[in-house]
C-alpha positions as CSV (number, residue, x, y, z in Angstrom):
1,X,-14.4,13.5,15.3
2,X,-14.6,9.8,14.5
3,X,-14.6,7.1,17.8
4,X,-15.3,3.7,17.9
5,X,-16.2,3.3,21.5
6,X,-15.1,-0.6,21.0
7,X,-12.8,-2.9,19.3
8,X,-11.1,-6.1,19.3
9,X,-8.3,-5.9,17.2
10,X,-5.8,-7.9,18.9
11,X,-8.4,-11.0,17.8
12,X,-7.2,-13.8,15.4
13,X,-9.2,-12.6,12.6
14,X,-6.9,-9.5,12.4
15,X,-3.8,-11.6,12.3
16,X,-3.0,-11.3,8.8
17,X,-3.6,-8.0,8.2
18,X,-3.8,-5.7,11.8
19,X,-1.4,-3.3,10.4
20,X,-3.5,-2.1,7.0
21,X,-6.4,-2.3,9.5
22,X,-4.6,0.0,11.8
23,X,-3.6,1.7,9.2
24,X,-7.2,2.6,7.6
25,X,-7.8,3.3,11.4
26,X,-5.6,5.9,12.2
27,X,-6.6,8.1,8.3
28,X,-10.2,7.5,9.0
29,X,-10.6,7.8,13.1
30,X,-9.8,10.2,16.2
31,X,-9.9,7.2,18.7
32,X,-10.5,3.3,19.2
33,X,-10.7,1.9,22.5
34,X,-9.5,-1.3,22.0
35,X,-11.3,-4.0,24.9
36,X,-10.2,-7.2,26.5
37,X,-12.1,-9.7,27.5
38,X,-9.6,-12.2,29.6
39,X,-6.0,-11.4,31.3
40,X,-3.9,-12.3,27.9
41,X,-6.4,-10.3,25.4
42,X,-6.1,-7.3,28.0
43,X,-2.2,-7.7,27.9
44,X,-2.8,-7.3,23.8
45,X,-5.0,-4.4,24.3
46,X,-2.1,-3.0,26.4
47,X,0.3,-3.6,23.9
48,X,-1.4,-1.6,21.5
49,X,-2.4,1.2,23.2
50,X,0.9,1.5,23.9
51,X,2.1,1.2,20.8
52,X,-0.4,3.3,18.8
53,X,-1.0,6.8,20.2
54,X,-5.0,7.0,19.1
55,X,-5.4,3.4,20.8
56,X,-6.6,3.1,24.3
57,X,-7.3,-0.1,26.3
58,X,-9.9,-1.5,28.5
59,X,-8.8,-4.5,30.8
60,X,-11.2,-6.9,32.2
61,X,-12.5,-10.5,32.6
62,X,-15.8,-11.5,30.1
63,X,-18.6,-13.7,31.6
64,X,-17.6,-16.4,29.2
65,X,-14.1,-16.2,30.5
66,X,-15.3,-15.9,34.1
67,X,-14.6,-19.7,35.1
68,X,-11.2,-19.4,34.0
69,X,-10.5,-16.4,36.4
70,X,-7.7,-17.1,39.0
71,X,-7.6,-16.2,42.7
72,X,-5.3,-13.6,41.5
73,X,-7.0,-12.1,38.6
74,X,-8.6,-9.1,40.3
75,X,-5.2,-8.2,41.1
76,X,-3.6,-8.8,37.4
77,X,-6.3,-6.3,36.1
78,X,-5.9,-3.6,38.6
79,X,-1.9,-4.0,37.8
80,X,-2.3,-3.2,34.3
81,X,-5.5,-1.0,35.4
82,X,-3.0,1.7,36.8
83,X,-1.1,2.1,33.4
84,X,-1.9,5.7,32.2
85,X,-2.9,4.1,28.6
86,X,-6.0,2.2,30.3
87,X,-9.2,3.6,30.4
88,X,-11.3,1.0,31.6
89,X,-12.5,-2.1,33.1
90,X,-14.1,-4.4,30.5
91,X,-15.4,-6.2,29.2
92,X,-17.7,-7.3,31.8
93,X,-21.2,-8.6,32.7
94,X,-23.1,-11.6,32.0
95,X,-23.8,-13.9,29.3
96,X,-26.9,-16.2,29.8
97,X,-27.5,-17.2,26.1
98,X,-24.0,-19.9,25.6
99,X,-23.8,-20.0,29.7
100,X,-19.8,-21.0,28.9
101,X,-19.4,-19.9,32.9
102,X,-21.4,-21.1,35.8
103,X,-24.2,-18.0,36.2
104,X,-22.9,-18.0,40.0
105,X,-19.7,-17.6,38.8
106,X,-20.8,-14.6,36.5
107,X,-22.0,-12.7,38.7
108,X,-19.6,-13.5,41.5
109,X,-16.7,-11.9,38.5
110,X,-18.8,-9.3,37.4
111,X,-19.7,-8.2,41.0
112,X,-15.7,-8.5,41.9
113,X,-14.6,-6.6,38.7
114,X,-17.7,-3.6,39.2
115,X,-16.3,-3.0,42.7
116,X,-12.4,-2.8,41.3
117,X,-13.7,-0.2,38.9
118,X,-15.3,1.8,41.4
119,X,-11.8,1.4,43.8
120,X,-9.9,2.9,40.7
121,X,-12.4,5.5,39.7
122,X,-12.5,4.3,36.2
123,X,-15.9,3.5,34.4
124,X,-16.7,0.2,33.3
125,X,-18.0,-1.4,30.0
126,X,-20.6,-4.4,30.3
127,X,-21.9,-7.2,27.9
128,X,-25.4,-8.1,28.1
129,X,-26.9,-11.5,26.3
130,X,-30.1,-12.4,27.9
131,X,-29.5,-11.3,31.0
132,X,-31.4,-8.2,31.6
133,X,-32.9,-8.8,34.8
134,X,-29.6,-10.1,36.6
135,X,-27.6,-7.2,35.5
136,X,-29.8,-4.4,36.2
137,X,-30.4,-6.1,39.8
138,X,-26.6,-6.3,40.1
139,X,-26.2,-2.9,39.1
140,X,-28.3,-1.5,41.2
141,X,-27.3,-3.5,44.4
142,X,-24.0,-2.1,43.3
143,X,-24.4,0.9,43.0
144,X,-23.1,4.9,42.7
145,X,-20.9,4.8,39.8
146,X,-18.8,7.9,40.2
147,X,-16.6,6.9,37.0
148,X,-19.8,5.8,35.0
149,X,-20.2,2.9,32.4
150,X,-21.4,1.8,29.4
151,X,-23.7,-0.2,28.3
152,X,-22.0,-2.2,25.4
153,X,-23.7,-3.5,22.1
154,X,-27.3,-2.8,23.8
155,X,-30.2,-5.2,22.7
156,X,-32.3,-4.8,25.7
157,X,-35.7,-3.0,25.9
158,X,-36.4,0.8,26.0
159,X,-37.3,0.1,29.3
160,X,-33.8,-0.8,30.6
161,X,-32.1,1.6,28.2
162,X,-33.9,4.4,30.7
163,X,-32.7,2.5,34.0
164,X,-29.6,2.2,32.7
165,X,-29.4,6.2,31.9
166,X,-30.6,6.8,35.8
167,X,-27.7,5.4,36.8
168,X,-25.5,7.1,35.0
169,X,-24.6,5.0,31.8
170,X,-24.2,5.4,28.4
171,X,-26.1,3.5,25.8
172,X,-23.9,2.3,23.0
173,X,-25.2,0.9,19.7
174,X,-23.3,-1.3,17.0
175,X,-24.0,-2.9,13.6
176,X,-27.4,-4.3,14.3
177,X,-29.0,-0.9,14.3
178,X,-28.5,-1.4,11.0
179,X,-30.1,-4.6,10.2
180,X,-33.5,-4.5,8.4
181,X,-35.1,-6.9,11.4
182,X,-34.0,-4.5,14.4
183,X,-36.9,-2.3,14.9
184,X,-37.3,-1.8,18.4
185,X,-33.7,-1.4,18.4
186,X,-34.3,1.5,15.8
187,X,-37.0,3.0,18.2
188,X,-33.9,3.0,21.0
189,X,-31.8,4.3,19.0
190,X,-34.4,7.3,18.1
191,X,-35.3,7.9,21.9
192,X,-31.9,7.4,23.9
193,X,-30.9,11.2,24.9
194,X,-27.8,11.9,22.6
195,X,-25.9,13.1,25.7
196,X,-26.1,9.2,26.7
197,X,-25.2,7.9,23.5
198,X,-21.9,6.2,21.8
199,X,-21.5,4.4,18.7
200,X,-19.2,0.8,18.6
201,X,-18.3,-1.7,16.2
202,X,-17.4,-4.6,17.9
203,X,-15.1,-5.8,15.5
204,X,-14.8,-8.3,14.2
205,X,-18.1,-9.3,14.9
206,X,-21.4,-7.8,14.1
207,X,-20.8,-6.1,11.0
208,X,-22.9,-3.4,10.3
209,X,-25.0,-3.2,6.4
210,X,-23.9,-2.7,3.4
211,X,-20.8,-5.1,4.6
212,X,-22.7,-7.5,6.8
213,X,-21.6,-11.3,6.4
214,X,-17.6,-9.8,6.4
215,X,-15.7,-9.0,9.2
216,X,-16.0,-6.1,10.9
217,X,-13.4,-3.7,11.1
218,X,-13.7,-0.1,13.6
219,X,-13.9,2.6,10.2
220,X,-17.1,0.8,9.5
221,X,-18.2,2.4,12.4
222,X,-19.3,5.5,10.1
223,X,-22.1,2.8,8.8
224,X,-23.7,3.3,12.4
225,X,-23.3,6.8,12.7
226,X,-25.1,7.4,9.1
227,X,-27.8,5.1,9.9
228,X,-28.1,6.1,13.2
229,X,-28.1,9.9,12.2
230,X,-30.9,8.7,10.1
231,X,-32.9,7.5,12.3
232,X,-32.7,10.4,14.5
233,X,-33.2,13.1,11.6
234,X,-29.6,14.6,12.5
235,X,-26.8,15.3,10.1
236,X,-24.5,12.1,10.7
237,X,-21.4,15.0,10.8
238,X,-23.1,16.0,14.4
239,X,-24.0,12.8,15.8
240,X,-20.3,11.6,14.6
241,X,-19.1,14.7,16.9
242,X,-21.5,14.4,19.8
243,X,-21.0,10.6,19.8
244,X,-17.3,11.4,20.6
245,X,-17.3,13.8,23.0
246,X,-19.4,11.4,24.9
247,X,-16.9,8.5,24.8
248,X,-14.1,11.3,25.6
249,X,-16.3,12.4,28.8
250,X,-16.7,9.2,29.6
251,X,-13.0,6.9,29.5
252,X,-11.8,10.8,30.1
253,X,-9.9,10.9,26.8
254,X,-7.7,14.1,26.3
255,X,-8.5,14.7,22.8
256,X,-12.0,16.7,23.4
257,X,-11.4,20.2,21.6
């Protein structure tokens, strides 16, 4: 098995050309969980995961998108939360390094969105940008997680990566494990137990090597497993089936053999 824990294919730079991506997709991959990041992305996400049987959806607000967020939002998201294709809440978190929302107002959405997860038992999937110290206080003010979460993209220090385990989430790593500059990244990627691990693309952003400066697409999500697998000394077959068990445990996918 093949997943990549996260995706964006309902963005712009898929316009042209979604269906031969969905396409490569579907011969190539067991799963994509496809992620919003405001109310009309998530819609898109929807659509797809309705559309496309190995497409699943995550629903949620992003921290750039935070100040945008009506007084009814929380309510939009736990609507299309209760559809049976949705196996999330996400994006979320906090974004400190372009600050497009208030930091208040970030954490005030994050906070909101966190506790909506927790009412609908589902896990949660969080961005990170130079924020470290905010989420983790968050996240441990808020606190269990019966549902569990993910840690999306991580670029924080082997220090968090073990908090983070402790309560209960899964580190997920993307196309800058593979850049030649990412070393204490590599050392994360070596020591994060592979029961906590997934593997992500992020498309169409962060495009791992040999196809980095293109966009990203979610079968280039076998460049991360490889390197990853690497790193680790582990046959990238395993790491590709471990890594997608652990996303199945987690959004509770029912495709786990």
């Amino acid at each position: 098995m093949l997943i990549d824990s996260h995706a964006h294919l309902d963005n712009e730079r898929f316009l042209e050309d979604q269906a031969e991506v969905i396409a490569r997709c579907k011969e190539k991959l067991t799963a994509v969980i496809n992620v919003g990041y405001d109310l009309a992305s998530s819609r898109r996400s929807l659509e797809l995961a309705e559309t496309y049987p190995f497409i699943y959806a995550a629903v949620g607000v992003h921290p750039h998108d935070a100040k945008e967020a009506s007084g009814n939002y929380l309510h939009q998201i736990k609507e299309m939360a209760g559809h049976p294709r949705v196996v999330a809440i996400g994006e979320i978190g906090l974004d400190y390094y372009y600050d497009l929302s208030p930091r208040e107002t970030q954490q005030r959405v994050f906070r909101e969105q966190l506790r909506l997860a927790k009412e609908l038992n589902k896990p949660y999937i969080i961005h990170n940008r130079d924020a470290h110290a905010d989420i983790m206080q968050i996240l441990r003010e808020e606190a269990p997680y019966p549902a569990g979460g993910v840690m999306h993209c991580f670029s924080a220090s082997w220090e968090i990566a073990q908090e983070c385990i402790k309560l209960g989430l899964y580190v997920s790593l993307a196309g800058p494990v593979t850049f030649s500059n990412a070393g204490k990244l590599k050392d994360i990627a070596r020591q994060v137990p592979v029961d906590y691990l997934l593997v992500e693309t992020d498309c169409p952003y962060l495009t791992p090597v040999p196809h980095r400066g293109k966009r990203n697409e979610p079968v280039y999500v076998q460049h991360v497993v490889d390197h990853v697998a690497k790193l680790r000394n582990m046959a990238a077959e395993e790491l590709s089936q471990i890594t997608a068990e652990n996303t199945c445990r987690l959004f509770n996918l029912p495709i786990v053999k």
